[in-house]
N, C-alpha and C positions, 0 to 999 in steps of 0.2 A: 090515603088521598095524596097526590101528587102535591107539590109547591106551587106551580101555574094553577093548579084545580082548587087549592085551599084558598089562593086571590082570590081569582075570578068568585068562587063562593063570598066569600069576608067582603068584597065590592058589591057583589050582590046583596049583601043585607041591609047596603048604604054607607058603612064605611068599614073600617079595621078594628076589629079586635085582638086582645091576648091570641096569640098562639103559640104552641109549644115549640121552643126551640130545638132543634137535634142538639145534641153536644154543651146543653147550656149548663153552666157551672160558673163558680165564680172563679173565672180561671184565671192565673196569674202565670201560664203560659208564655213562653217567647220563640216558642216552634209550632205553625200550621200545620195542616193534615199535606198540605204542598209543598211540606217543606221551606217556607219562607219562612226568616230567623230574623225575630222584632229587638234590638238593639238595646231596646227598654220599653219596659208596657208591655200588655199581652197580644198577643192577635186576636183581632174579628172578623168575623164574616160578613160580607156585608151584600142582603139580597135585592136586588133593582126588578121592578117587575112594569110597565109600562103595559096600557090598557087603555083602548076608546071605549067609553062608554057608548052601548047603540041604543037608541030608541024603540028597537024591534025586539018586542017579550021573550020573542022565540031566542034569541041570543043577545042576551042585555051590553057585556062586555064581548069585545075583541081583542085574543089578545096582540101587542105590537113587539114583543121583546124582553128578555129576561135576561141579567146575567147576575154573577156570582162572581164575587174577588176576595180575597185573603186581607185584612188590613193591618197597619202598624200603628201603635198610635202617633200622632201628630204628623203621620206623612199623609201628603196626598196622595191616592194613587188611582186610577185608570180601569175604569169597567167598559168594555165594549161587547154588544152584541148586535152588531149593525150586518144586515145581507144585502151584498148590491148585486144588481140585475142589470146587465147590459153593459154598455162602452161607458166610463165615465165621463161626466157632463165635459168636461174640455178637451177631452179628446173625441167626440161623438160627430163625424163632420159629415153632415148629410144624414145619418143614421140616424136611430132610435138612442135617445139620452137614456142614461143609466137612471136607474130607480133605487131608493133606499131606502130599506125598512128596518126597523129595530130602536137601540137607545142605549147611547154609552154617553163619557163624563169622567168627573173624578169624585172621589168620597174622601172626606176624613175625619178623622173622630179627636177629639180632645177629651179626654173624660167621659163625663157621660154626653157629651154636647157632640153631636154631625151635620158635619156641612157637606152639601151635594151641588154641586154642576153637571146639570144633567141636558144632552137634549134628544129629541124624538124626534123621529122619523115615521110618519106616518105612512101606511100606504096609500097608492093614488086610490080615491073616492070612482064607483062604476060613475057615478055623471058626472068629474072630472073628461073619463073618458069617453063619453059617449059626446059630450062638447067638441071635445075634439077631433073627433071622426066626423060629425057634422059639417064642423068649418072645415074640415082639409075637403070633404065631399062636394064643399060649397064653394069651392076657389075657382078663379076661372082658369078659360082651358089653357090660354098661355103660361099656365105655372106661375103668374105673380101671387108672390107671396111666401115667407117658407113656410115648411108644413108642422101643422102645431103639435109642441111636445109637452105632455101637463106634466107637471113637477109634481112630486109626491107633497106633500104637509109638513113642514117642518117648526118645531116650536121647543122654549128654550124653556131651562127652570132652575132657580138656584134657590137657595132655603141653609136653612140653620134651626135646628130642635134640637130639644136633651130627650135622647132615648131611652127605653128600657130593655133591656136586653130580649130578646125574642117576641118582640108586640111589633106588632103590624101598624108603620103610618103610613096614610095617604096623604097627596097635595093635588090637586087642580093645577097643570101644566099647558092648560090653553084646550083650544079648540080644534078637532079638525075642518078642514073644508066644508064638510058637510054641516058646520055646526054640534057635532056631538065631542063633549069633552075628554080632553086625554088628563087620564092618572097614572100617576107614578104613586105604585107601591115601594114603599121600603122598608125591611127590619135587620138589624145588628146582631148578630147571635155572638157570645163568646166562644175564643177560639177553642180547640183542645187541649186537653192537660195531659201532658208528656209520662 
């Protein structure tokens, strides 16, 4: 079973459980599988898995973005998995604004203790859009008015917990548009031993 497939499962059952981690050891490592060299302390890994909860049986979660980073202890560092679609919002003059979906941030670990800054990017909700081709269809004919661009969902989360190395936490990270909640999955695996 894939890592997006064991969430979306582990979300499904209403929250996170134990899972096995790859590579879990009690490693006192200070070289990743990427080659990144920890000064002092071991490396981890650290999994971000971002998820709307939907309403609809048929596809409970959706998912929004996953990424994976190598970490140090006590540094912060930088997970991004964000894809943009279109002209970016201030350069977009007359066109269609860029859309953004995914979810990056920064992790760090102190011991057993991680702090996350994370935010999400939701994608735009079908009645977002379907709003919006409404009112541009409804404008009148002399073009007042400029024509509506729906912005994707965007929602913030910052946290602090003591982990256990390969166990899956969730947190409630807000709501999309539509009302259905976004989760952020997370687990810590220890890094490899050299």
């Amino acid at each position: 079973m894939s890592g997006a497939t064991a969430v979306v499962a582990l979300l499904g059952m209403g929250g996170c459980g134990a899972a096995i981690a790859r590579g879990s050891s009690s490693a006192t490592a200070h070289t990743g599988e990427d080659g990144l060299r920890c000064p002092a302390g071991p490396v981890h890994i650290a999994e971000v898995h971002a998820i709307t909860r939907q309403n609809n049986p048929a596809d409970p979660n959706l998912p929004i973005g996953e990424a994976s980073v190598e970490v140090c202890a006590t540094d912060a560092t930088k997970f991004s998995d964000v894809v943009t679609r279109g002209a970016p919002d201030d350069s977009a003059a007359g066109g269609a604004v860029g859309q953004k979906t995914g979810v990056n941030g920064t992790i760090q670990i102190r011991g057993r203790t991680a702090q996350m800054d994370a935010t999400v990017y939701a994608p735009l909700a079908e009645a977002d859009i379907a709003q919006c081709s409404q009112r541009d269809e409804g404008q009148q004919p002399d073009g007042g008015g400029a024509p509506c661009r729906p912005h994707g969902f965007v929602t913030s989360f910052a946290g602090t917990w003591v982990f256990s190395p390969g166990t899956w936490q969730s947190f409630q990270a807000g709501a999309d548009s539509a009302g259905n909640p976004i989760v952020l999955a997370v687990r810590i695996l220890n890094g490899p031993v050299e």
